[in-house]
N, C-alpha and C positions, 0 to 999 in steps of 0.2 A: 273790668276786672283784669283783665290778660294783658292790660294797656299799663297797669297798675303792677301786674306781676315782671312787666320785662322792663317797666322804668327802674324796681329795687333789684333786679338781677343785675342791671345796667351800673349802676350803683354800686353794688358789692361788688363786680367786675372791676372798677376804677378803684376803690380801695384796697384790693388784694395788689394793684399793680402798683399803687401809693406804696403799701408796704414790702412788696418784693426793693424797690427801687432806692426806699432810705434803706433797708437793710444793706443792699449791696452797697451804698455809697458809705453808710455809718463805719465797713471795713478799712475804710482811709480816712476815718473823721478826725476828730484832734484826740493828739496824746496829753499835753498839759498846758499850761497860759503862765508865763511870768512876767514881774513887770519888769525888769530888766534886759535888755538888749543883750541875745548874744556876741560874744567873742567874735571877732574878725576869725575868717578862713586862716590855718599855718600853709607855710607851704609847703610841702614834700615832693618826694620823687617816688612813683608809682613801683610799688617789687613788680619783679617777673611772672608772669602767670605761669599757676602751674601745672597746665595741659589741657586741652582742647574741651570745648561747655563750658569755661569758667567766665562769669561774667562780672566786671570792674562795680563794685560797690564805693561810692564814694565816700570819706569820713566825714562828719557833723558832730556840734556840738549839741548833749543830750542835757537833760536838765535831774538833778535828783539829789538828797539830802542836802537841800539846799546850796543846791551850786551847781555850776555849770560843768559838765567832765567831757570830754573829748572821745569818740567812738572810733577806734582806728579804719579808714579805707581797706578793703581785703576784696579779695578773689574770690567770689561764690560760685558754688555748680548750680547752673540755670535749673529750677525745678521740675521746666518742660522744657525740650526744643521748643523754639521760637519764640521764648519768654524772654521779656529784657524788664530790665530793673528802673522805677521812676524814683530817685530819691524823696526822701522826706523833706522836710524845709519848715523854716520857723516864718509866721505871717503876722501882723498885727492885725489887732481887732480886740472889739469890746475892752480896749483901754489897758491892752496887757498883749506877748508877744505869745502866737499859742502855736503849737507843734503838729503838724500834717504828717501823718505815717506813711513811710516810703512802701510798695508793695510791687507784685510782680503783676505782669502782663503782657499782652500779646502786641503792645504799642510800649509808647515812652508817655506816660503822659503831663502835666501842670507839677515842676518843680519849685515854682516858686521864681524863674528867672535868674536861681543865684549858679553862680558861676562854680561850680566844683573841679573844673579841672578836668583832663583827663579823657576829654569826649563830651563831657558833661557840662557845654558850655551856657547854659541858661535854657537850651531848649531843644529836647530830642536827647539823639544820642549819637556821636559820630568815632565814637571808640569801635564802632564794628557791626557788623548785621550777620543775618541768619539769610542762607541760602541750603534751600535743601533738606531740610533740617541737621544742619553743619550749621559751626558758629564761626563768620572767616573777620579777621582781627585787623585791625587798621594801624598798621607798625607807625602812623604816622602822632597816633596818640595813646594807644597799647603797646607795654611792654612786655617782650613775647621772645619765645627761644625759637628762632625757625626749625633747628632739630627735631622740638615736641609739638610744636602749634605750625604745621605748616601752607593751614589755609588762612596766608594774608596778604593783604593788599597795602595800598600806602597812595591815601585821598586826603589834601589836606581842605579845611575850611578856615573860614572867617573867623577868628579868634578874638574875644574881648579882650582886653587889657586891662590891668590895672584896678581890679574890682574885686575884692574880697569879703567885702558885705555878705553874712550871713543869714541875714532876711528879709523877709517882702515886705513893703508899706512901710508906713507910720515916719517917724524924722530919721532922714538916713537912709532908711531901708531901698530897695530896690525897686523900678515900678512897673516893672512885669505883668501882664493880664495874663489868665488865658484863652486861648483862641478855643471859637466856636467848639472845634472838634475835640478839644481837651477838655473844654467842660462836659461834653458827650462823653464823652472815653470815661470821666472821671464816676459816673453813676452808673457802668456798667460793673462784673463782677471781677474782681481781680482774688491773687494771691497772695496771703499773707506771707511775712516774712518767713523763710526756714528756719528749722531748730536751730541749724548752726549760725546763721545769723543772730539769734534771740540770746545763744549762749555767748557768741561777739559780744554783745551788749550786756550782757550781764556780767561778763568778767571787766569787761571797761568799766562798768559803772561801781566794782569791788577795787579797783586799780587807784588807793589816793595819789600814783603820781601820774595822774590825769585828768587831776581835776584842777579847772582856770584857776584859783586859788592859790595849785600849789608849782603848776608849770608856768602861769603869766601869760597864757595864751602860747605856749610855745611846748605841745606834748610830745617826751622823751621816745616816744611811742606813734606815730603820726599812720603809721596803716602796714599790714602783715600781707605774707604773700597767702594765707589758710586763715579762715576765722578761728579765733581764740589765741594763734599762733604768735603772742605776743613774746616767745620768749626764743623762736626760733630765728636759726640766721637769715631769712627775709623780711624780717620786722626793720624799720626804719624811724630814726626820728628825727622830727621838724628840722627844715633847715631854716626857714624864718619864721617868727611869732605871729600872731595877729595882735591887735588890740583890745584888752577884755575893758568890758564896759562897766561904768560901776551907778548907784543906782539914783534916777534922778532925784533933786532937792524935791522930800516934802514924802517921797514912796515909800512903800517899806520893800525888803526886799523879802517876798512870802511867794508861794508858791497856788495856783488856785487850781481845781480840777476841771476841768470842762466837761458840761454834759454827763454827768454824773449818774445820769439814768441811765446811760447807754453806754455802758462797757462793753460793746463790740472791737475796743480798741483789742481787749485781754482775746483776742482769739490770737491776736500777734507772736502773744507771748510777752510782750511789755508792758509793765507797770503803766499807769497813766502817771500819779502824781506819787502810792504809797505800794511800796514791795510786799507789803503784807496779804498774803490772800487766804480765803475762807480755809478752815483745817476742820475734819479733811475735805479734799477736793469733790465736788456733788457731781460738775458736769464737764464735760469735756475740753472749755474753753479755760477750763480755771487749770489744767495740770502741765502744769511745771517739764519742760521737756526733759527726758532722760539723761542726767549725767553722761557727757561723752567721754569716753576714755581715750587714753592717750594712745594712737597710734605705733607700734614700733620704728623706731627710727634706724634703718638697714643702713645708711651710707649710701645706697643704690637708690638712683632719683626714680629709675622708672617703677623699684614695688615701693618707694614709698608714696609714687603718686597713684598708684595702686589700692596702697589699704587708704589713702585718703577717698578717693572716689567711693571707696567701699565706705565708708563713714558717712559723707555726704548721701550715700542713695539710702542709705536706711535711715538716715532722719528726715529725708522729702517725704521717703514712705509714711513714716512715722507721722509727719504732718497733716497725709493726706487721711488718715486713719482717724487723727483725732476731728479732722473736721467733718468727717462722714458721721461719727460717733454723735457730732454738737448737731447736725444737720438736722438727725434724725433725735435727740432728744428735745430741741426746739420745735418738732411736728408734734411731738408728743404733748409738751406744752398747747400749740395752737388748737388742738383736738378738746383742749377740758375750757367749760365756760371759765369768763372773766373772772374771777374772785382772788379774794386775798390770796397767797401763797401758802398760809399756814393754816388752811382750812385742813378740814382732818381727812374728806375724800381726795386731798391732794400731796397728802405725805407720801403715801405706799409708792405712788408718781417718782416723789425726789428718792427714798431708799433706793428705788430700781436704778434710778440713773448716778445713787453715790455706788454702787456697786459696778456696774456696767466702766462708771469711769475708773474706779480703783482699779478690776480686772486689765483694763487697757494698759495704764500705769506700772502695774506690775508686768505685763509682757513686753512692754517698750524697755522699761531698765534690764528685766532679762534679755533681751535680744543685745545693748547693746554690750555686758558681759560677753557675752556667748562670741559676739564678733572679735572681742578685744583678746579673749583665750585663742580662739582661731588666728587671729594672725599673729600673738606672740608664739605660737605653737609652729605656724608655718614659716615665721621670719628666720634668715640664715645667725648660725648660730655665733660666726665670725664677721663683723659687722665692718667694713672700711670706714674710716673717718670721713666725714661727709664735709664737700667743702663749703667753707665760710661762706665765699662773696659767691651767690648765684644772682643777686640783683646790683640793680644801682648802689652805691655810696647813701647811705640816709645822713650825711652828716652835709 
C-alpha cells in the first residue's frame, strides 16, 4: 500500500512539473499562422537611445486585418537590470508561417536566425551587455550619445550579409536551429512584453500607412527613438524596401489561429489573430494596458528623458501588477475540481475575479492621469524649441 501511495505521489509530482513547464513555455507560444510569407526586412538606420537601461528592440512584420503591417524598431527601458530582449520571428510549420512572441529575459534566447540588424545578427545579442547591473552599449552597433549613455565600448563581430529573410524554414526561409541551450532557456519562465511595447504595437497595427499593402514593403515609419513615438523627431523612415510576398497558386490568403485553447499569448498584451476581447474584462490577462498619455514635451532632453522614464517605470509596474493579479486568479482556478466553467459553484469564482480585475483597471488608468497632471503641472512653462535632428538621417 505505501509502495502504491508514493508510486501516485511520484506521479502527481511529474505532472505538476508537466504543467508548471508548458505553462512557462506556452508565454512564448505562437501568436498567429499565415499562409503567406512575410515581407523581406527594410532597411533603416537605428535613432539614438534615449539614455542609459534602454534596450534596442528590433522592428518585424506583424500580421492583422488581414495583412501584413510593419512594427516600428524603438528603444525600450529593460524591465529588470540584466534583462535583454529575444525578438519575435515568423517560423514555418503545419503548412502555414506562424508567429513566436518575442519576450524578456535573463539570456538572449532562439530568434529564429533572422538577421535584424543592429546587434541582432541571427543569434545572441551584440548591440551591448549588462555589467553590474549597468547597461554598457557597444557604439559599434548601438546608437548612442556619449554625453547621456556613457558606459560603452566598441567590439565589433562577424556580420551576415546580404540576408533579409524574415523567417525560419519552409521555401526561402532561413535554416537556423536552436542550439541545446536555447531550447533550455526557451521552457524556462520569461517576461512578457511591456505596456509600452504592447502600446508600440497597437498604434502600429491602427497605422494604415504600415501596412505591406500600402507601403510595398518599404514603412514611412521604420523604428522611433520611444515606443509609440511615431510622430516625434527620432522616428525614421525605410531607406530601402523589402519584397512583399504575395500568395502562392491555389492558397487563400486567410488568417488561422493557433492553439486556440491556450491564450497565454493575451498575457502579452497581443491579439493572437482577433482584437476583440471579452467585455467586460473577467481576469487579469484580458485588460487592455492603460492609455499612456502623452508626456510634456519641455525642449530640454534631460526632463524629457525624465518624464519618459517616469512613464516607462509605471507601466513595467503596471505589468508586474497585472501578472501577480492573473497568478493568483489562475491558483484560484487550479484549487476548484475539473468541471465546466459555467457550473453555478463556479460563477461567484469568476464575479470575484471580474471585480478584482476591473478595480486594477481602474487604478492603473488613474495612476496614469495622475502622472500626466504631475508632469504638465511641474513642466517649465516656457518651453525652447527642441531640436530636430537628434538621430541619424532616416531617409
Amino acid at each position: 500500500m505505501m509502495r502504491f501511495i508514493l508510486s501516485i505521489r511520484t506521479l502527481l509530482f511529474g505532472l505538476v512539473l508537466l504543467a508548471i513547464s508548458a505553462a512557462s513555455s506556452a508565454q512564448i507560444g505562437f501568436g498567429v499562422s499565415v499562409r503567406i510569407a512575410p515581407p523581406e526586412l527594410p532597411v533603416y538606420e537605428q535613432p539614438i537611445s534615449p539614455g542609459d537601461g534602454y534596450i534596442w528592440t528590433p522592428g518585424y512584420w506583424s500580421y492583422g486585418d488581414d495583412d501584413y503591417f510593419w512594427v516600428p524598431g524603438t528603444w525600450v527601458m529593460a524591465p529588470e537590470p540584466g534583462y535583454l530582449w529575444t525578438p519575435g520571428y515568423w517560423g514555418w510549420g503545419d503548412d502555414a508561417y506562424l508567429f513566436h512572441e518575442g519576450y524578456w529575459g535573463t539570456e538572449v534566447g532562439f530568434y529564429g536566425g533572422i538577421n535584424y540588424g543592429y546587434g541582432y545578427f541571427g543569434n545572441g545579442y551584440d548591440g551591448g551587455r549588462w555589467n553590474n547591473g549597468r547597461f554598457f552599449y557597444n557604439q559599434a552597433y548601438s546608437h548612442v550619445n556619449v554625453s547621456i549613455n556613457r558606459n560603452v565600448y566598441n567590439t565589433r563581430v562577424e556580420e551576415p550579409r546580404g540576408n533579409r529573410v524574415s523567417f525560419n524554414g519552409g521555401s526561402g526561409g532561413v535554416t537556423s536551429r536552436p542550439t541545446s541551450r536555447q531550447e533550455s532557456f526557451a521552457n524556462e519562465r520569461h517576461t512578457a512584453p511591456v505596456a509600452a511595447q504592447n502600446q508600440h504595437f497597437q498604434a502600429a497595427r491602427g497605422n494604415p500607412e504600415l501596412r505591406a499593402s500600402a507601403n510595398h514593403g518599404k514603412p514611412p515609419i521604420a523604428a522611433t527613438s520611444s515606443p509609440g513615438g511615431f510622430k516625434e523627431s527620432g522616428a525614421v523612415a525605410a531607406r530601402e524596401g523589402g519584397t512583399v510576398h504575395s500568395a502562392p497558386a491555389g492558397a487563400e490568403n486567410n488568417t488561422r489561429s493557433n492553439n486556440e485553447q491556450n491564450r497565454s499569448n493575451a498575457e502579452a498584451g497581443r491579439p493572437a489573430v482577433d482584437t476583440n476581447r471579452p467585455s467586460p474584462a473577467v481576469h487579469a490577462k484580458d485588460i487592455s494596458p492603460a492609455e499612456r498619455g502623452a508626456a510634456p514635451n519641455t525642449g530640454n532632453a534631460k526632463t524629457d528623458r525624465k518624464y519618459q522614464q517616469q512613464q516607462d517605470k509605471l507601466q513595467t509596474q503596471q505589468v508586474k501588477e497585472r501578472q501577480t493579479l492573473q497568478t493568483k486568479q489562475d491558483r484560484d482556478h487550479q484549487r476548484l475540481p475539473q468541471k465546466p466553467v459555467n457550473e453555478p459553484r463556479q460563477q461567484p469564482l469568476e464575479q470575484k475575479h471580474q471585480q478584482q480585475t476591473e478595480q486594477l483597471s481602474q487604478k492603473h488608468t488613474q495612476q496614469q492621469q495622475q502622472l500626466q497632471q504631475r508632469q504638465q503641472q511641474s513642466a517649465p512653462h516656457q518651453a525652447a524649441p527642441k531640436q530636430a535632428d537628434r538621430g541619424k538621417p532616416g531617409a
